[in-house]
Structure formats: C-alpha cells, structure tokens
N, C-alpha and C positions, 0 to 999 in steps of 0.2 A: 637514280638510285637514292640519292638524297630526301628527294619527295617522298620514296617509297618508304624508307626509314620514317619518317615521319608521322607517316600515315597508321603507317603501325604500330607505333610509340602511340600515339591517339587512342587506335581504338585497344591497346594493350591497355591503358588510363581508364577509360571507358569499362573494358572488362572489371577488374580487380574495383573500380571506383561502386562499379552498380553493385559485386558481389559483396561488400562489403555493407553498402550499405541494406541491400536484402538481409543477411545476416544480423543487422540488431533489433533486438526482437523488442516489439512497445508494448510493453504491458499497461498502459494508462494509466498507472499507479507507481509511487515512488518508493522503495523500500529503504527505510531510515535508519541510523543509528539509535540506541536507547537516546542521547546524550539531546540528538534532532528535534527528535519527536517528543521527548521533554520540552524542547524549546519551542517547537512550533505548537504545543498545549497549551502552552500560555497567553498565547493570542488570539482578541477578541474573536476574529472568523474561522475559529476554529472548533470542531465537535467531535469531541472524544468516543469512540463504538468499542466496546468489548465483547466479544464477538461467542466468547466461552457460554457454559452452562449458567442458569441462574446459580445453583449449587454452585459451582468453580468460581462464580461474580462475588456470591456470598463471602463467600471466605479471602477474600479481600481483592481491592481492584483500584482504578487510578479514582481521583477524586475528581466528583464532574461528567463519569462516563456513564451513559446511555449503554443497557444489554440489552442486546439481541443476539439471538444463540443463531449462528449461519447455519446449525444443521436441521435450523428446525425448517419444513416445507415452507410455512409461509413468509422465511426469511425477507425476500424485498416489498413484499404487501408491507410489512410492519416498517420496513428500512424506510418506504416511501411516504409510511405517517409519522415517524419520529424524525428523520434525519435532515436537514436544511441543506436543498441544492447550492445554496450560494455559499454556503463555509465548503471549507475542504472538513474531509474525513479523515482524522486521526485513530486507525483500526489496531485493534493488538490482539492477543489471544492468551494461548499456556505458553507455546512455543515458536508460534511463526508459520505454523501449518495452517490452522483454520483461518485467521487473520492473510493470509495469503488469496484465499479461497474466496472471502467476503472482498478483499479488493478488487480482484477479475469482476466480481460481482457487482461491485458498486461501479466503477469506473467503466462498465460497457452499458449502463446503465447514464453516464453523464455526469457521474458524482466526480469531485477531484480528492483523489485520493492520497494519502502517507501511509504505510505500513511498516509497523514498528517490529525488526526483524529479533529475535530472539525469544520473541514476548515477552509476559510478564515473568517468568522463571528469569530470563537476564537482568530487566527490572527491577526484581527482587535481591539478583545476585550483587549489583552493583548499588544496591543501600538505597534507590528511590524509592520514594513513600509510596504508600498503597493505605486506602482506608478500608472498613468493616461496613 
C-alpha cells in the first residue's frame, strides 16, 4: 500500500509538474518596465526600434532610436538592414500594442528582444525625455 501511495504521489508530481510547466507561455521577448528599459538603453549592445508611424516618430521619440513602422508590409525586410543581430532590441510604440507585435516579430526571427510595456505615452507620463 505504501509503494502504492508512492507511486501515486510520483506521478500526481509528474501531472501538475508538466501542466504547469506547458502553461508558461515563451514569448522570446521580454516585456520591461519604463524604469528597465531606460536602463537597458544605455548600454553599449543595445538598439533602440520605434516601431510607430514616421509622423507619430516625428513628433517626438527616444533619442538614438532607429523607426520602422511594424505595420508597414516590408517590416522585417527593413528590420533585417537596419537592425544588428548581436545587440538586443529595445522596441516601444504609442502604447504597448504595436511594440508587442514587432517583438513576436523580431524574436521568431532570432533577435533578443525588450519591450517597453506602456509605450511611449507612459514614457511620457513619467517625465523621460523624448527628442524632436
């Protein structure tokens, strides 16, 4: 009976241990605090993507970032001449939405990617700089 208990406890472990881990889902990308992803900008191997409209880039954006608009078709045609596989991707957008979109994207692609959750609208909210 003993054994039997055992064996069951085992694969009860077993069950819950795999379901769980089936359950977290890898998105290949990291989605960052504003506070992060300030901090991981500043570092040499790092490349900043703003992922918005030229218009939406124009009227102001982080300084240092590379735009490419993710909704444009030839998105990773361009992502794959501008962007350096060996830095990680530092992506943002307006909100969190498009920047979310361009990470799947870049990250099934090979890139390592950060995604800076809020966008630039929390960016903005919390007094980091943006230039013209």
């Amino acid at each position: 009976m003993r054994k039997l208990m055992t064996i069951i406890a085992a694969l009860a472990g077993l069950v819950v241990g795999g379901c769980s881990i089936k359950s977290v889902k890898t998105t290949g990308y990291r989605n960052v605090t504003t506070d992060v992803f300030e901090s991981q900008t500043k570092l040499d191997n790092v490349q900043i993507l703003d992922v918005r409209t030229k218009r939406e880039y124009d009227e102001g954006h982080l300084a240092d970032a590379e735009q490419i608009d993710v909704l444009d078709d030839d998105f990773m045609t361009t992502a794959r001449n501008v962007l350096d596989k060996s830095k990680t991707i530092a992506v943002y957008c307006r909100s969190g939405k498009r920047s979310t979109d361009a990470a799947r994207k870049l990250s099934a692609e090979g890139y390592k990617v950060i995604n800076m959750k809020g966008g630039i609208m929390k960016w903005q909210k919390e007094k980091k700089p943006v230039v013209k």
